[in-house]
The first five atom37 places (N, CA, C, CB, O) and aatype in JSON, in Angstrom:
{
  "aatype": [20, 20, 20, 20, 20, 20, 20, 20, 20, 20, 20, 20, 20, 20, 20, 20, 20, 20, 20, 20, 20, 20, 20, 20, 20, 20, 20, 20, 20, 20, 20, 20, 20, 20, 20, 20, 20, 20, 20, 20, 20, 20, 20, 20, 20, 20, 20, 20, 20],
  "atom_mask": [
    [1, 1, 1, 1, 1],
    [1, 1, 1, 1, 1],
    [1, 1, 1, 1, 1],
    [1, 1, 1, 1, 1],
    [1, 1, 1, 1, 1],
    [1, 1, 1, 1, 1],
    [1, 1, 1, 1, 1],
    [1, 1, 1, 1, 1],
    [1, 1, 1, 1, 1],
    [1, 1, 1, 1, 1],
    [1, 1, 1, 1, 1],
    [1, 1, 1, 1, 1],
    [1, 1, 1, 1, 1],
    [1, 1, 1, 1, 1],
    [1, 1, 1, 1, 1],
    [1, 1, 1, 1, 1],
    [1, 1, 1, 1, 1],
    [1, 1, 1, 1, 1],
    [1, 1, 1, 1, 1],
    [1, 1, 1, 1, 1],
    [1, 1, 1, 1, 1],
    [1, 1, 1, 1, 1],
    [1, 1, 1, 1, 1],
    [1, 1, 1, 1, 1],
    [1, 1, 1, 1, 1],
    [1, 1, 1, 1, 1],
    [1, 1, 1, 1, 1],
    [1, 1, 1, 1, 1],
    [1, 1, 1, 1, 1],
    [1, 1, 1, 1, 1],
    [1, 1, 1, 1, 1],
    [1, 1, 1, 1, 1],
    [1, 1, 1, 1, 1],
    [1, 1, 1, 1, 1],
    [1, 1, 1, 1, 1],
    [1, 1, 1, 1, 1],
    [1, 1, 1, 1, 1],
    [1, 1, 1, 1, 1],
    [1, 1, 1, 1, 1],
    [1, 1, 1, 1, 1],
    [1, 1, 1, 1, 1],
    [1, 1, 1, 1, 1],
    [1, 1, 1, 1, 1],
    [1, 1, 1, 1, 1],
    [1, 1, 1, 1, 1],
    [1, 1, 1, 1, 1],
    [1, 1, 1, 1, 1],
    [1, 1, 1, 1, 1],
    [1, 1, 1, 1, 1]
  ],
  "atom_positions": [
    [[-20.63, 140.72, -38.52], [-22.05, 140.61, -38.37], [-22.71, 141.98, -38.4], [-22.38, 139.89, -37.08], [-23.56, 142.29, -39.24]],
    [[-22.29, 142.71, -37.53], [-22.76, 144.24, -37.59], [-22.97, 144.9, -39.38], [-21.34, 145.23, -36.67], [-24.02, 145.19, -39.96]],
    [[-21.88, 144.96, -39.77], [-22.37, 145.17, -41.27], [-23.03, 144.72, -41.95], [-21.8, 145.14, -41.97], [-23.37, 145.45, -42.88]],
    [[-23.53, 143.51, -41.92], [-25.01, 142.74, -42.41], [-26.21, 143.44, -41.92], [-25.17, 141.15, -41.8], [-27.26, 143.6, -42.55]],
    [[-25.91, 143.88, -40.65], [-27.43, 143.63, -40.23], [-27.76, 145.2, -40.07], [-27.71, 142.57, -38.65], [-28.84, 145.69, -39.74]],
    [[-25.95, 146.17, -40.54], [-26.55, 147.88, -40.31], [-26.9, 147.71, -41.98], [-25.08, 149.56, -39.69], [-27.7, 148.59, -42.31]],
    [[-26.58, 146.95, -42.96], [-27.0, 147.33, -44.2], [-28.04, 147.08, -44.44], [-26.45, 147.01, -45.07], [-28.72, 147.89, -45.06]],
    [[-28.74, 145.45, -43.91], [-29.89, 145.11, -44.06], [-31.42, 146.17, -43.34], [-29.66, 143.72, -43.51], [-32.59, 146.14, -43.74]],
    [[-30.82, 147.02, -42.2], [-31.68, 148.12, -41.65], [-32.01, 148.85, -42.42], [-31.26, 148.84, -40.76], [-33.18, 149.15, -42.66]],
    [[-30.72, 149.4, -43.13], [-30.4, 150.59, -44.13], [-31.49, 150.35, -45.38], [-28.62, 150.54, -44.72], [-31.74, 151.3, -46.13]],
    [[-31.99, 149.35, -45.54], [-32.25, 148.85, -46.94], [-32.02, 148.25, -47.56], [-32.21, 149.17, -47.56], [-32.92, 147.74, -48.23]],
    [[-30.48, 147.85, -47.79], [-29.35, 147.44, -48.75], [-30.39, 145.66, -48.89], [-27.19, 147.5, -47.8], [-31.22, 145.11, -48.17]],
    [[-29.74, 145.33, -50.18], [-30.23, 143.77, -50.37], [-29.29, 143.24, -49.95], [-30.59, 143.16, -51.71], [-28.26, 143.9, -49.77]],
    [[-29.35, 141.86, -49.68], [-28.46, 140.83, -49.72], [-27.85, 141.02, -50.96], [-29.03, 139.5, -49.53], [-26.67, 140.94, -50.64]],
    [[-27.86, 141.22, -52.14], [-27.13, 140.86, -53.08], [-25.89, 141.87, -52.66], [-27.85, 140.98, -54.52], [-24.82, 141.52, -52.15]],
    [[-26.38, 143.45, -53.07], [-25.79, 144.25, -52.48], [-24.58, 144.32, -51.61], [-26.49, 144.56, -52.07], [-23.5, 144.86, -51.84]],
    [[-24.89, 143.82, -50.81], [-24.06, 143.62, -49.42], [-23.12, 142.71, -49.93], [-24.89, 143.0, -48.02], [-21.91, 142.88, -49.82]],
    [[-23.73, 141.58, -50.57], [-22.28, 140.65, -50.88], [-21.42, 141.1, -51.71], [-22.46, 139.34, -51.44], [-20.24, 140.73, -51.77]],
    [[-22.08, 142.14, -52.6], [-20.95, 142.89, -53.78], [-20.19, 143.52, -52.99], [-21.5, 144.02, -54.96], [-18.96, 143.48, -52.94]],
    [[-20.9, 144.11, -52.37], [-19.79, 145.46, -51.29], [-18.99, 145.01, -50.93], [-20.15, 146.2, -49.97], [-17.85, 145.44, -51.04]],
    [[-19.41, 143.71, -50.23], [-18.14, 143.4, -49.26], [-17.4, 141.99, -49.91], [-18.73, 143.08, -47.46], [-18.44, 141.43, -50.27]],
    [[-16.83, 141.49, -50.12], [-16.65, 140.58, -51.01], [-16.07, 139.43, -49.53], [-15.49, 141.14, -52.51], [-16.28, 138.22, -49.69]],
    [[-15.63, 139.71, -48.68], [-15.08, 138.66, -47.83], [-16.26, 138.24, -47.28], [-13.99, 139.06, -46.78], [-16.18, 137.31, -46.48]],
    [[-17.27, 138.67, -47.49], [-18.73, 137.81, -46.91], [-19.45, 136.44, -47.82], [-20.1, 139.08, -46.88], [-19.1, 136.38, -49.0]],
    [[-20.05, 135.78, -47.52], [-20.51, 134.58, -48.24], [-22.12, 134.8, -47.72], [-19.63, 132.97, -47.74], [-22.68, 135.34, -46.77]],
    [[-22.5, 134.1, -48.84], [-24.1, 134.07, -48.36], [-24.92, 133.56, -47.18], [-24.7, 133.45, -49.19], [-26.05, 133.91, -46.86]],
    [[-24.14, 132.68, -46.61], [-24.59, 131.81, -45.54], [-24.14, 132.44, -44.5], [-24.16, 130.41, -45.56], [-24.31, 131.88, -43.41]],
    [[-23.44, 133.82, -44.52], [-23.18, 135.11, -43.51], [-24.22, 135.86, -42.98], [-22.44, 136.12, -44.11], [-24.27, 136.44, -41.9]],
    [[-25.17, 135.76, -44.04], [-26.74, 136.29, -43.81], [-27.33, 136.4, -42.68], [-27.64, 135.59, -44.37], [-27.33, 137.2, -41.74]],
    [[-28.03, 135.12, -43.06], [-28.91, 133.79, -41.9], [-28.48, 134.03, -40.74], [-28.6, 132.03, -42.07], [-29.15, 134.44, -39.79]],
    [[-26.81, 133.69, -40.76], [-26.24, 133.4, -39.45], [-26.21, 134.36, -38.48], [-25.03, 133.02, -39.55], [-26.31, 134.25, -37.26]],
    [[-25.99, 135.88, -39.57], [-25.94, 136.86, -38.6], [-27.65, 137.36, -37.81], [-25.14, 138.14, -39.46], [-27.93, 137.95, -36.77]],
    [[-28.38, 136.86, -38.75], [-29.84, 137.24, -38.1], [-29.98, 136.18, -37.27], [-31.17, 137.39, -39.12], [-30.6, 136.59, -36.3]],
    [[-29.73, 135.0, -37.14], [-30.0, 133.98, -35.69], [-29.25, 134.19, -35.0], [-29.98, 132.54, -35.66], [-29.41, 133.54, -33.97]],
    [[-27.97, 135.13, -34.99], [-27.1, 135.56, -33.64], [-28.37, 136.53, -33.24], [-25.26, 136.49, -33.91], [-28.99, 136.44, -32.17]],
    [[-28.63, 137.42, -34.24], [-29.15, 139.09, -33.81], [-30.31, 138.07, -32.75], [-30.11, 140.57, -35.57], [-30.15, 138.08, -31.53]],
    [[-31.0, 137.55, -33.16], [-32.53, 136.91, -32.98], [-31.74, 136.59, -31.72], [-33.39, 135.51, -34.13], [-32.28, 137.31, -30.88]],
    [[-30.86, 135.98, -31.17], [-30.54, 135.37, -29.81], [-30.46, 136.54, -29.08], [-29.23, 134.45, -29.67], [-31.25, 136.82, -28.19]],
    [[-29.37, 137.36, -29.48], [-28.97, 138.67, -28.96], [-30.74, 138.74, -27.95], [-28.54, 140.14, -30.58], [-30.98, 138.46, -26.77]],
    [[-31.5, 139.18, -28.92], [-32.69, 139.9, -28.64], [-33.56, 139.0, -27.88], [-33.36, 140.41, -29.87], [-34.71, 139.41, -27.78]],
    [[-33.24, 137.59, -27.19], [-34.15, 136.79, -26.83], [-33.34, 136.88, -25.56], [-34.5, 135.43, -27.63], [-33.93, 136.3, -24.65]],
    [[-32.12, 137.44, -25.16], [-31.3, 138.12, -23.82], [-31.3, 138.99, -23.13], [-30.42, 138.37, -23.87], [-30.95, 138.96, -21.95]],
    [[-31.84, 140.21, -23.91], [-32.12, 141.29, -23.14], [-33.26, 141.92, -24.18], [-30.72, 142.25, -22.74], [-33.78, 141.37, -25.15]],
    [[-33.55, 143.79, -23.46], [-34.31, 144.27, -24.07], [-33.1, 145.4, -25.08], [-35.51, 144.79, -23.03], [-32.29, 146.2, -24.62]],
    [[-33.38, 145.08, -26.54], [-32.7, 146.43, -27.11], [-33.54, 147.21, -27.44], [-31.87, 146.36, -28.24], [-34.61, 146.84, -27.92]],
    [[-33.16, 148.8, -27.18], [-34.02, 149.61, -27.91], [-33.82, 149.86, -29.34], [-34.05, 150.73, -27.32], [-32.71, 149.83, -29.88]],
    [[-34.79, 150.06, -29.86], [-35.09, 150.37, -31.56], [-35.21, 151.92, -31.64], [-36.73, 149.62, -32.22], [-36.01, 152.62, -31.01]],
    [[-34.2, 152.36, -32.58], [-34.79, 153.51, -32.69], [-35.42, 153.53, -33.95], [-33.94, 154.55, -32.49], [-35.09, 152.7, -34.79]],
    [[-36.61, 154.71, -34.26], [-37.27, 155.0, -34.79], [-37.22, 155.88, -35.8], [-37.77, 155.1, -34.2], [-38.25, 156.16, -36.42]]
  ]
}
């Protein structure tokens, strides 16, 4: 999950990301942003800037 969501910060596209990494599937996406989205509905994270 972490590598989805440091590439998706970074910039990187979804397409991208799935080339890079090839053991990922598309529906890896989504899933990892409705974990992140829970994550963040648990505590406070800071953002850096």
């Amino acid at each position: 999950m972490f590598v989805i969501l440091d590439n998706l910060a970074e910039g990187e596209s979804v397409e991208s990301i799935l080339e890079n990494y090839l053991g990922l599937r598309a529906e890896h996406v989504p899933a990892s942003l409705v974990f992140a989205a829970e994550l963040a509905h648990e505590r406070v994270v800071p953002i850096r800037a």
